[in-house]
GULUMLO-868321 format. One line per field, with one value per residue: x, y, z of N, C-alpha, C in turn; residue in one letter. Coordinates in steps of 0.02 Angstrom, whole numbers, padded with zeros to 5 digits. Layout:
<pts>
n_px	c(X | ...)
n_py	c(Y | ...)
n_pz	c(Z | ...)
ca_px	c(X | ...)
ca_py	c(Y | ...)
ca_pz	c(Z | ...)
c_px	c(X | ...)
c_py	c(Y | ...)
c_pz	c(Z | ...)
gufi	c(A | ...)
</pts>
This chain:
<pts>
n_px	c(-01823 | -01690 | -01616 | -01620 | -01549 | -01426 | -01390 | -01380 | -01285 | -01187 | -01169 | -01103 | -01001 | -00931 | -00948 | -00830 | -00718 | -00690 | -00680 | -00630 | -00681 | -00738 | -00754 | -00884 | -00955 | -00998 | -00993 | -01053 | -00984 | -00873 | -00940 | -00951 | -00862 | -00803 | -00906 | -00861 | -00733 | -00768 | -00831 | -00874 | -00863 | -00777 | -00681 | -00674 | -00664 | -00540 | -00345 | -00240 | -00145 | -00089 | -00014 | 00051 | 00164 | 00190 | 00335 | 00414 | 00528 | 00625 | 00816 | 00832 | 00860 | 00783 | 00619 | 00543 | 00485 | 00386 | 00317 | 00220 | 00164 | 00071 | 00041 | -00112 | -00139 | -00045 | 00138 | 00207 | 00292 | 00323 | 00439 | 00475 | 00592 | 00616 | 00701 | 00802 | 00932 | 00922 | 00875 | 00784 | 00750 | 00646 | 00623 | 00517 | 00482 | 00381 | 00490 | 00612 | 00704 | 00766 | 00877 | 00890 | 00984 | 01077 | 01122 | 01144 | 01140 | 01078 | 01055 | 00926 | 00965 | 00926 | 00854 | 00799 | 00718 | 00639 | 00579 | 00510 | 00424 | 00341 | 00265 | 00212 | 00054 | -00030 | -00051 | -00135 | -00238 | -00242 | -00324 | -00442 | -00488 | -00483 | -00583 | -00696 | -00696 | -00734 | -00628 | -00590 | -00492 | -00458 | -00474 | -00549 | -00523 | -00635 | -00580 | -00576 | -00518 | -00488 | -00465 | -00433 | -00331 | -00315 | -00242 | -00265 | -00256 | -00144 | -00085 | -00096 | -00131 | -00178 | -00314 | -00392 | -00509 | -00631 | -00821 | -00876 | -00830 | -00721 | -00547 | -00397 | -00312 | -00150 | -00061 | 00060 | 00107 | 00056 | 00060 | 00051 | 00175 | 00214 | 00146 | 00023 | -00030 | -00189 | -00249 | -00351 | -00494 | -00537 | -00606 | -00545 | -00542 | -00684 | -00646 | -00632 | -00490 | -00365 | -00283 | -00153 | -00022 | 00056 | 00188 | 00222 | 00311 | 00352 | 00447 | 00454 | 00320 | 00190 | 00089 | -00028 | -00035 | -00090 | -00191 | -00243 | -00362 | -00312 | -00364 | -00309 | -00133 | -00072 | 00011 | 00105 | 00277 | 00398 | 00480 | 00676 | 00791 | 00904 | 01060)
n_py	c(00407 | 00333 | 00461 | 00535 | 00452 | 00437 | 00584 | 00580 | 00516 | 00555 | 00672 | 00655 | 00598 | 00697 | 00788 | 00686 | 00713 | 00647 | 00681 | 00797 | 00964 | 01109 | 01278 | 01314 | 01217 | 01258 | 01232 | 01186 | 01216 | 01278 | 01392 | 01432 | 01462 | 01583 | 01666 | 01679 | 01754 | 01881 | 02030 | 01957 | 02022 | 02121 | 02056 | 01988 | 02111 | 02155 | 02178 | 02145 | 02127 | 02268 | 02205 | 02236 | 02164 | 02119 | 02009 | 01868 | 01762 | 01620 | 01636 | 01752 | 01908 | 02017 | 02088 | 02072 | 02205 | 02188 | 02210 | 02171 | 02177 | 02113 | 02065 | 01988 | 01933 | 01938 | 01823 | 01928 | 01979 | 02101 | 02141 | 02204 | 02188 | 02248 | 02309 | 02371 | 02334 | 02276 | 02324 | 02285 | 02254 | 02144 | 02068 | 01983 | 01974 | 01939 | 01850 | 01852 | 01916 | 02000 | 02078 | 02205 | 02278 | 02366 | 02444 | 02386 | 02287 | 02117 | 02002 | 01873 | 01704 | 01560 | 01455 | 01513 | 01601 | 01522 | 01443 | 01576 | 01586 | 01470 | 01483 | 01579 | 01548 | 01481 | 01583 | 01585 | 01721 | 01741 | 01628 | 01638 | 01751 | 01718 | 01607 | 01697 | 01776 | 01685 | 01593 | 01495 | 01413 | 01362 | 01236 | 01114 | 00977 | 00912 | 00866 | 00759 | 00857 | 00948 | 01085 | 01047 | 01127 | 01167 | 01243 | 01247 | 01112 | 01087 | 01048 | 01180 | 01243 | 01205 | 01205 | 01220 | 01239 | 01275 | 01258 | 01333 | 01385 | 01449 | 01502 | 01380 | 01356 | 01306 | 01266 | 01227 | 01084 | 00924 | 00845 | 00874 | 00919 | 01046 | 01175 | 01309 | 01387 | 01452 | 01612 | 01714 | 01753 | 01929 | 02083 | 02171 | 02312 | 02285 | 02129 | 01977 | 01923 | 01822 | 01860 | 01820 | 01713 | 01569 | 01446 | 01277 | 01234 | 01373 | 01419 | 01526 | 01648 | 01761 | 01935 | 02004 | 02165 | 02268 | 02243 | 02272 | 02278 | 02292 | 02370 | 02420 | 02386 | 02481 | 02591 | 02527 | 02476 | 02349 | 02364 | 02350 | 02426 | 02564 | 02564)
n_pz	c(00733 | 00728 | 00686 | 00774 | 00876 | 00814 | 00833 | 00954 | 00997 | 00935 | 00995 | 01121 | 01109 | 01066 | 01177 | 01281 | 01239 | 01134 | 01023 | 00921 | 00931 | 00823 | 00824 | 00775 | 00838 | 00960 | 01133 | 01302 | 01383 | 01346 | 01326 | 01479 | 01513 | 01435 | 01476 | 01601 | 01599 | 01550 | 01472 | 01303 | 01182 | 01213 | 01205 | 01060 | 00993 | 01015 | 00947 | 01020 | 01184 | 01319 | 01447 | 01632 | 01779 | 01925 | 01951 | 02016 | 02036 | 02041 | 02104 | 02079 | 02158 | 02180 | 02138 | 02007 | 01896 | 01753 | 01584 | 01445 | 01274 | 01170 | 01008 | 00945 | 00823 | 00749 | 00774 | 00882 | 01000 | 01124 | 01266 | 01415 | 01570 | 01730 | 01856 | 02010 | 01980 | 01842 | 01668 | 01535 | 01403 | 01269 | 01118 | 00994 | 00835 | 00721 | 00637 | 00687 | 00809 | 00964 | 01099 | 01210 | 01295 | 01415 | 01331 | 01243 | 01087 | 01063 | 00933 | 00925 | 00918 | 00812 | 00884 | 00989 | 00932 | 00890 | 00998 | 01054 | 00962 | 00938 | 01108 | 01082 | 01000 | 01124 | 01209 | 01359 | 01344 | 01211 | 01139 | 01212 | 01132 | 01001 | 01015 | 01063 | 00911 | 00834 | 00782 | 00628 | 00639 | 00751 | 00887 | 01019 | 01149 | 01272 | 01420 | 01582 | 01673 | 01604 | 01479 | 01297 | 01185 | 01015 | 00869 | 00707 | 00693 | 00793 | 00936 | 01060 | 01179 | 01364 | 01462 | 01634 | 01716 | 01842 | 01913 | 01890 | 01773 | 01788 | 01751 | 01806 | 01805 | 01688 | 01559 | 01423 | 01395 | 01368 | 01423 | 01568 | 01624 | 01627 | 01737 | 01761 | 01890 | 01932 | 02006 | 02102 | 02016 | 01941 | 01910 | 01765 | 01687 | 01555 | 01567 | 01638 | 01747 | 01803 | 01963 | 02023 | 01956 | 01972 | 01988 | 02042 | 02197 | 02196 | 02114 | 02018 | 02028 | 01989 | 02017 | 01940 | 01884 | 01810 | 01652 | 01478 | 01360 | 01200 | 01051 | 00922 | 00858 | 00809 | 00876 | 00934 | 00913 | 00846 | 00800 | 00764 | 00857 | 00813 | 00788)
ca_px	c(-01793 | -01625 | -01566 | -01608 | -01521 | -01358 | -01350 | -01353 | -01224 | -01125 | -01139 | -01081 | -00930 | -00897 | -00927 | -00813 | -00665 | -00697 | -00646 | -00605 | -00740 | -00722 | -00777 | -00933 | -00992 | -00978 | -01017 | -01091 | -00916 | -00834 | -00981 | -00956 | -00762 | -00817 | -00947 | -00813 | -00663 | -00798 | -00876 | -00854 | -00883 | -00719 | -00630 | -00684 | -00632 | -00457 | -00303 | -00179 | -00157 | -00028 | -00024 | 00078 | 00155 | 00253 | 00352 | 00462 | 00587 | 00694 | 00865 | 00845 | 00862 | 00719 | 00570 | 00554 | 00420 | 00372 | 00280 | 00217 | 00145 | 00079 | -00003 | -00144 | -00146 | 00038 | 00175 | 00250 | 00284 | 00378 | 00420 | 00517 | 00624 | 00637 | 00707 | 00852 | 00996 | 00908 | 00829 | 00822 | 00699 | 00655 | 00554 | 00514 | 00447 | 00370 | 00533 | 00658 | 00692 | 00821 | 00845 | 00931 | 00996 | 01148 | 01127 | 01192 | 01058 | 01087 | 01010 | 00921 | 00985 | 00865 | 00832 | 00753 | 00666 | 00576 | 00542 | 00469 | 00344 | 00283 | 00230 | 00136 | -00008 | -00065 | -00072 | -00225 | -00292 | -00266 | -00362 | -00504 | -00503 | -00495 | -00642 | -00743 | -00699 | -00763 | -00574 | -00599 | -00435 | -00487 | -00541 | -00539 | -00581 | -00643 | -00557 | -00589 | -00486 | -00455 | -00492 | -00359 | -00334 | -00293 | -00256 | -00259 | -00252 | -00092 | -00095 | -00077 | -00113 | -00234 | -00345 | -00426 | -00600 | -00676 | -00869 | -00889 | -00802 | -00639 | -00476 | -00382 | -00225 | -00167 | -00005 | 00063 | 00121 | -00006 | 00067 | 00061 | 00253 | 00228 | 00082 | 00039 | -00087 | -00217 | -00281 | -00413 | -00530 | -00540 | -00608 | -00491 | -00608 | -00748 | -00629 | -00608 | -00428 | -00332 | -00244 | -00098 | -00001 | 00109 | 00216 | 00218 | 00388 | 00390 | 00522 | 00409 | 00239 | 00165 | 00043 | -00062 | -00049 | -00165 | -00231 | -00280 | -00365 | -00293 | -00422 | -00241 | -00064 | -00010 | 00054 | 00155 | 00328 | 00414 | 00566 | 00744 | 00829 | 00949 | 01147)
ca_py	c(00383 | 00317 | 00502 | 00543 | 00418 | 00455 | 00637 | 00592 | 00473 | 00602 | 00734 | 00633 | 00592 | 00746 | 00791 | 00666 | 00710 | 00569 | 00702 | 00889 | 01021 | 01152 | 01350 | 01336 | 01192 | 01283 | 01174 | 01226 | 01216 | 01323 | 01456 | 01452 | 01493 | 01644 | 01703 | 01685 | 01802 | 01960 | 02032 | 01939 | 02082 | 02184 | 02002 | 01975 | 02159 | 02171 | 02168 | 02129 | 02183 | 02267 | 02181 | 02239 | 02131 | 02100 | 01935 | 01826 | 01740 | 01606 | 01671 | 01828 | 01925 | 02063 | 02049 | 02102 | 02236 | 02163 | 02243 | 02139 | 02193 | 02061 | 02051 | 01912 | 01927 | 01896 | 01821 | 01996 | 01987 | 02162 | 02129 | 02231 | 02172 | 02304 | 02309 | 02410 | 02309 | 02252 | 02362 | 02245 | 02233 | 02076 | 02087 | 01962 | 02023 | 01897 | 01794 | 01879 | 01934 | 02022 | 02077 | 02269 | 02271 | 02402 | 02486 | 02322 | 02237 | 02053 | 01969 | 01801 | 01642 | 01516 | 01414 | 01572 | 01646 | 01471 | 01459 | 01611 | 01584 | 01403 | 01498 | 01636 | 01531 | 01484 | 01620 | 01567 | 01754 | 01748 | 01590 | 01709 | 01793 | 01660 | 01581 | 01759 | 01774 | 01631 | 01594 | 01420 | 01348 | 01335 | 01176 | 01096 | 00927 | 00903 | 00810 | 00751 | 00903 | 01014 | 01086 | 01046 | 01182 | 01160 | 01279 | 01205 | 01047 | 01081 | 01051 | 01213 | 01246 | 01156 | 01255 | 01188 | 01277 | 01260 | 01224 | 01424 | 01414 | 01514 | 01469 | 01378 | 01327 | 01294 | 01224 | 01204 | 01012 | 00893 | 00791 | 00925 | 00945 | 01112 | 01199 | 01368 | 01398 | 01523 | 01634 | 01740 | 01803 | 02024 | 02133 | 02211 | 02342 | 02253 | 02080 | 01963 | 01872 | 01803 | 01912 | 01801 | 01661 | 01538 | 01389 | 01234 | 01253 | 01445 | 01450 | 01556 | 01676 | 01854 | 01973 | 02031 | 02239 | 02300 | 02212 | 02290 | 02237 | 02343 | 02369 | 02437 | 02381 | 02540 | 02624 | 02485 | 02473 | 02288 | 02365 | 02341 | 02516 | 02583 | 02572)
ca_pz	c(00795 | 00718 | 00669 | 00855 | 00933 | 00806 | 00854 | 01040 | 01013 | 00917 | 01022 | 01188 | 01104 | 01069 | 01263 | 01304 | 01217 | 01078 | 00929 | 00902 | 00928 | 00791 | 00858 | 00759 | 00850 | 01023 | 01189 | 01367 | 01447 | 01311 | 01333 | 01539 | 01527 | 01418 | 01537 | 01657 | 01586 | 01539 | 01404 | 01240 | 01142 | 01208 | 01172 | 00982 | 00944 | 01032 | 00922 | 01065 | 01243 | 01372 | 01540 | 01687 | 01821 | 01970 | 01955 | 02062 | 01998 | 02063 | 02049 | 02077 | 02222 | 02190 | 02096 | 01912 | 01855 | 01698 | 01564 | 01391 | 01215 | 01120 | 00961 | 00964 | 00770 | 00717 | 00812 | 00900 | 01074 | 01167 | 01368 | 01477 | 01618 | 01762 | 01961 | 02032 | 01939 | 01770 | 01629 | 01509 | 01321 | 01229 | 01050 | 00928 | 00768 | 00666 | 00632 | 00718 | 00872 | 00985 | 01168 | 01219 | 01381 | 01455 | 01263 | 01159 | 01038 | 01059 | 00896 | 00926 | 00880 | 00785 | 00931 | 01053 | 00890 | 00893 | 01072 | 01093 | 00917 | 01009 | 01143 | 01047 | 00987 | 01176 | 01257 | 01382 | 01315 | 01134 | 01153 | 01219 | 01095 | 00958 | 01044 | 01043 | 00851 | 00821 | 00723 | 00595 | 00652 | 00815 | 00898 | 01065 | 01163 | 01340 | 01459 | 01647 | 01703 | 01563 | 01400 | 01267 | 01128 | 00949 | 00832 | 00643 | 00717 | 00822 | 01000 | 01092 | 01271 | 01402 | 01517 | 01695 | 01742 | 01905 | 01900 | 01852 | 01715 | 01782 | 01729 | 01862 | 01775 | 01615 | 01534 | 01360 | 01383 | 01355 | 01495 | 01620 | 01620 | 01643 | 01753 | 01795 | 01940 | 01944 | 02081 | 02118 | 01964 | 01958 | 01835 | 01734 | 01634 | 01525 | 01564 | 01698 | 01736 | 01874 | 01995 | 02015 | 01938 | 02001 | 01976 | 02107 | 02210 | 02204 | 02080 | 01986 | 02033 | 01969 | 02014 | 01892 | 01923 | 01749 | 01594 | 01452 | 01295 | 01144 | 00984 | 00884 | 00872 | 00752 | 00900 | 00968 | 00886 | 00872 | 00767 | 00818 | 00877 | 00764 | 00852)
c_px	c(-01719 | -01609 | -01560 | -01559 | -01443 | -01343 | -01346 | -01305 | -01172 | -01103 | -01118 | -01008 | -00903 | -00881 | -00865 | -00740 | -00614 | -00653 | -00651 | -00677 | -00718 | -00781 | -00852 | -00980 | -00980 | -01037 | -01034 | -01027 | -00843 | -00883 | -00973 | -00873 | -00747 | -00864 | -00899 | -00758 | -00705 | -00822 | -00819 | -00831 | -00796 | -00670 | -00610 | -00660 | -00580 | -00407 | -00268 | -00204 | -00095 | -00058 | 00052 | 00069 | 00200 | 00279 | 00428 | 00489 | 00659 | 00755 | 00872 | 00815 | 00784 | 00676 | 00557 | 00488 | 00438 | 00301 | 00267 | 00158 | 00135 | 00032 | -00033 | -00145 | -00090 | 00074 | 00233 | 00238 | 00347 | 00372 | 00466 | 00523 | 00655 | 00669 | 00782 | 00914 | 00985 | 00851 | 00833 | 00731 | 00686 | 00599 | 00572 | 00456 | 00422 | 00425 | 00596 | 00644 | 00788 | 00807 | 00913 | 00944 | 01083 | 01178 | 01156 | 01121 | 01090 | 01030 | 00979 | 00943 | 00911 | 00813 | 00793 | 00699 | 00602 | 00529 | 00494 | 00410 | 00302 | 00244 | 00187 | 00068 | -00046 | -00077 | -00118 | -00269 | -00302 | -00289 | -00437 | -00517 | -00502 | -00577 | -00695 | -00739 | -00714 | -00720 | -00592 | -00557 | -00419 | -00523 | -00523 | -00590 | -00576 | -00595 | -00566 | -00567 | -00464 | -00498 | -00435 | -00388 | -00293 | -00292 | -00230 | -00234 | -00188 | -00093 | -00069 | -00073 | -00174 | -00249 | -00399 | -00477 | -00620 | -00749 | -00900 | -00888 | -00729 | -00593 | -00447 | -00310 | -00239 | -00091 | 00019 | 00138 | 00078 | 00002 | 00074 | 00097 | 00252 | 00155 | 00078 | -00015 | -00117 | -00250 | -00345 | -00443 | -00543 | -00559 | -00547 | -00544 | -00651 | -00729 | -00640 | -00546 | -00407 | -00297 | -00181 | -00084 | 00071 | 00138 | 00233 | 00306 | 00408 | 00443 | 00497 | 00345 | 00227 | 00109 | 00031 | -00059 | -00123 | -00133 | -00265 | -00265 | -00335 | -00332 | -00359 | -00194 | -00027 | 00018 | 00102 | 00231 | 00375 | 00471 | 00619 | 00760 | 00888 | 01032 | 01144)
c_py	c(00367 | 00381 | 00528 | 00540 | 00444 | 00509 | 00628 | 00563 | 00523 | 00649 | 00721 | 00612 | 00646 | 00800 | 00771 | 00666 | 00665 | 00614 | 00787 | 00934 | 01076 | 01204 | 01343 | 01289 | 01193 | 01241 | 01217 | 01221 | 01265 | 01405 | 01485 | 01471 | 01560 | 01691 | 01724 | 01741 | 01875 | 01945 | 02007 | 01967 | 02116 | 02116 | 01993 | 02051 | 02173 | 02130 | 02115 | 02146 | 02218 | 02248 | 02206 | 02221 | 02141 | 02011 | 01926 | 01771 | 01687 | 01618 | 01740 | 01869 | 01979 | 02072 | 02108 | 02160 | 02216 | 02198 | 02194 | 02184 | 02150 | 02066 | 01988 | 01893 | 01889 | 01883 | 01887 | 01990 | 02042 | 02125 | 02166 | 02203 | 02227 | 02280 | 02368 | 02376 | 02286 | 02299 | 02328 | 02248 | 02182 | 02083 | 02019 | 01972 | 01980 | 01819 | 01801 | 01898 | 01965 | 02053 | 02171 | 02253 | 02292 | 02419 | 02443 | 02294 | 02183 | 02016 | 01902 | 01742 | 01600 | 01480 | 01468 | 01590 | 01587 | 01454 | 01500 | 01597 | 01514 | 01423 | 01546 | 01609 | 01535 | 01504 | 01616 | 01653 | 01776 | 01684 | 01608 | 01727 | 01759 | 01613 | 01647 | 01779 | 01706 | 01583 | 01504 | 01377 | 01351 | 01271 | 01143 | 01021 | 00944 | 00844 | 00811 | 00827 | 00965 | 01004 | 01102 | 01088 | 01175 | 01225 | 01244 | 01139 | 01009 | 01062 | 01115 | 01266 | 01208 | 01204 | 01220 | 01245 | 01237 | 01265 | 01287 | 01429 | 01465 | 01486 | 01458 | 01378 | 01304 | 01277 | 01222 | 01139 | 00983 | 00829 | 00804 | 00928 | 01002 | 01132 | 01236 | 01366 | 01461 | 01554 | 01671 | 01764 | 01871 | 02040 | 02170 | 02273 | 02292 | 02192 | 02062 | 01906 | 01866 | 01852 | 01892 | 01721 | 01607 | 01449 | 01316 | 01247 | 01321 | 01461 | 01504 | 01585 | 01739 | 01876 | 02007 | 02109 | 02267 | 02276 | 02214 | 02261 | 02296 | 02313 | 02400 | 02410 | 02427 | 02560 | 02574 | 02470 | 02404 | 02308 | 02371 | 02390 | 02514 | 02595 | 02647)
c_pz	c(00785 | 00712 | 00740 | 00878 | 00902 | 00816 | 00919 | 01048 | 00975 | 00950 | 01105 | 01156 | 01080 | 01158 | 01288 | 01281 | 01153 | 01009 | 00934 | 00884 | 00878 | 00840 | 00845 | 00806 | 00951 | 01093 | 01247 | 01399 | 01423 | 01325 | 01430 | 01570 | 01502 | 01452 | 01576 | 01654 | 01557 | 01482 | 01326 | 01175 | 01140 | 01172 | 01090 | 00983 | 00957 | 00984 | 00971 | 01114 | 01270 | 01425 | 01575 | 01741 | 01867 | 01964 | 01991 | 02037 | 02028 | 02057 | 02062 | 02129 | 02235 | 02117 | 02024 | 01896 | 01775 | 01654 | 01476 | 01354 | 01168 | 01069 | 00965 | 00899 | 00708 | 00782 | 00838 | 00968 | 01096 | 01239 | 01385 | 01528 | 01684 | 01825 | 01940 | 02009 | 01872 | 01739 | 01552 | 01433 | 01271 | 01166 | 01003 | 00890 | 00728 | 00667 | 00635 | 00781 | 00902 | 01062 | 01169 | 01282 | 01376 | 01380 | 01231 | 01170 | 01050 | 00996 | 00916 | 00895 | 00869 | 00821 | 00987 | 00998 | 00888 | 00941 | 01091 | 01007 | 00945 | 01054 | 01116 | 01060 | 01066 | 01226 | 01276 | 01331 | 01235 | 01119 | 01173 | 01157 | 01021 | 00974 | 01026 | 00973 | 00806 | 00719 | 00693 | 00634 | 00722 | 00835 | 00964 | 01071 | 01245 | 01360 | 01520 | 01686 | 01659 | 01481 | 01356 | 01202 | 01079 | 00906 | 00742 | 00662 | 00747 | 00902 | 01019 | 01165 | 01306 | 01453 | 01580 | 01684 | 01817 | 01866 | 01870 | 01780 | 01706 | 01781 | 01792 | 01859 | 01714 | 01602 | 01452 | 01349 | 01382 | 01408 | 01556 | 01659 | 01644 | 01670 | 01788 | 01819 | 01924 | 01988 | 02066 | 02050 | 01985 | 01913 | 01822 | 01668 | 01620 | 01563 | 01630 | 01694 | 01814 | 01910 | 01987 | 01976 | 01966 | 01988 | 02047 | 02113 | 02253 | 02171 | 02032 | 02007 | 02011 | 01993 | 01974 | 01935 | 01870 | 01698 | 01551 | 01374 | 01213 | 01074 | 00920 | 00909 | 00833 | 00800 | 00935 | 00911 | 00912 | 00826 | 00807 | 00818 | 00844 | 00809 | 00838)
gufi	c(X | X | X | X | X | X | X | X | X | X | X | X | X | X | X | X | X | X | X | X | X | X | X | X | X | X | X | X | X | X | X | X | X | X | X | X | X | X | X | X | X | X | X | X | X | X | X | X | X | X | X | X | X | X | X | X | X | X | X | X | X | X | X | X | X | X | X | X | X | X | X | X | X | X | X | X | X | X | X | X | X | X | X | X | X | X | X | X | X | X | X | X | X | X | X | X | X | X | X | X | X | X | X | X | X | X | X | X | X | X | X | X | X | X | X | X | X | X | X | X | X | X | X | X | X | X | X | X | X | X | X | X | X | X | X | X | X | X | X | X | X | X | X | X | X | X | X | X | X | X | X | X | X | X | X | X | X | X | X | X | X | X | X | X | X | X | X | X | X | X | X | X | X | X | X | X | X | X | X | X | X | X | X | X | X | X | X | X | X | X | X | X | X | X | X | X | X | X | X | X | X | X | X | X | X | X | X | X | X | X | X | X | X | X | X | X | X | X | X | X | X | X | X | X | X | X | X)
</pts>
């Protein structure tokens, strides 16, 4: 009766956001957010993905086709910047980075190359896909409104769920400084993701156009172009 009662008392504080869930010890609210975004299966074996978007952009008069390449494995993020006045390329490579735009390389300074590796880790879908590989240095707690995400015991993004399990919004402040809305759930092949995203204000929103999971990154190229 006592070992009973101490796993029910252990495993309500782990409900409740009392202490850090590691992957292995996977919860009913981590399993109904994976139901929710598709098959698990295409998740655990994707390298990376490309997604293509439309985004809006305070600032700027007409709206950006946007195109990203990210490795979920190492920090490598490609994006393209398109419309009728900007053609513009941004890459960081590990621990560098640089942007092309109107045929000049611009190298990164220290302070962007860091920026953009912070955001790597929490990408809501290499979070997916950390979750479906069931990665060690993974770990999350519950909270009233969200599920906060650790990776080696870092803080790195926070994800809302409706009662489904579908992502509603998500953030990487832990004081929800920053918070991106989510719209409608769609299949995207095997997956399912939001259609659009958006920022309160309107200084910021995208439409998701296509979303795919990539099982290789050999053919993707994150080297800098030769002058």
């Amino acid at each position: 009766m006592k070992k009973i009662l101490i796993l029910f008392l252990s495993t309500a504080m782990c409900w409740y956001g009392n202490s850090q869930e590691t992957n292995t010890q996977r919860p009913g609210y981590i399993d109904k957010l994976m139901k929710a975004v598709g098959d698990e299966n295409s998740w655990r074996m994707a390298k990376g993905f490309h997604m293509l978007e439309i985004a809006h952009i305070g600032g700027y008069k007409l709206p950006l086709v946007r195109e990203f390449w990210i490795d979920f494995e190492q920090p490598r993020i490609k994006m393209t910047n398109r419309n009728a006045v900007q053609n513009q390329e941004r890459v960081l490579n590990i621990d560098q980075g640089w942007t092309l735009e109107n045929d000049e390389i611009t190298e990164w300074e220290e302070r962007t190359v860091d920026g953009f590796r912070s955001f790597w880790p929490g990408i809501p879908t290499r979070i997916f896909q950390l979750i479906a590989s069931n990665n060690p240095g993974l770990s999350y707690t519950m909270e009233e409104d969200r599920i906060n995400f650790y990776i080696d015991g870092e803080f790195a993004v926070w994800i809302a769920t409706d009662l489904e399990g579908n992502p509603v919004a998500y953030g990487r402040s832990n004081n929800h400084a920053e918070t991106h809305f989510l719209g409608e759930m769609m299949a995207y092949g095997p997956v399912r993701l939001w259609k659009e995203a958006f920022e309160p204000g309107g200084q910021w929103s995208v439409t998701m156009v296509d979303y795919k999971l990539l099982n290789t990154m050999s053919n993707i190229s994150y080297s800098k172009p030769k002058n």
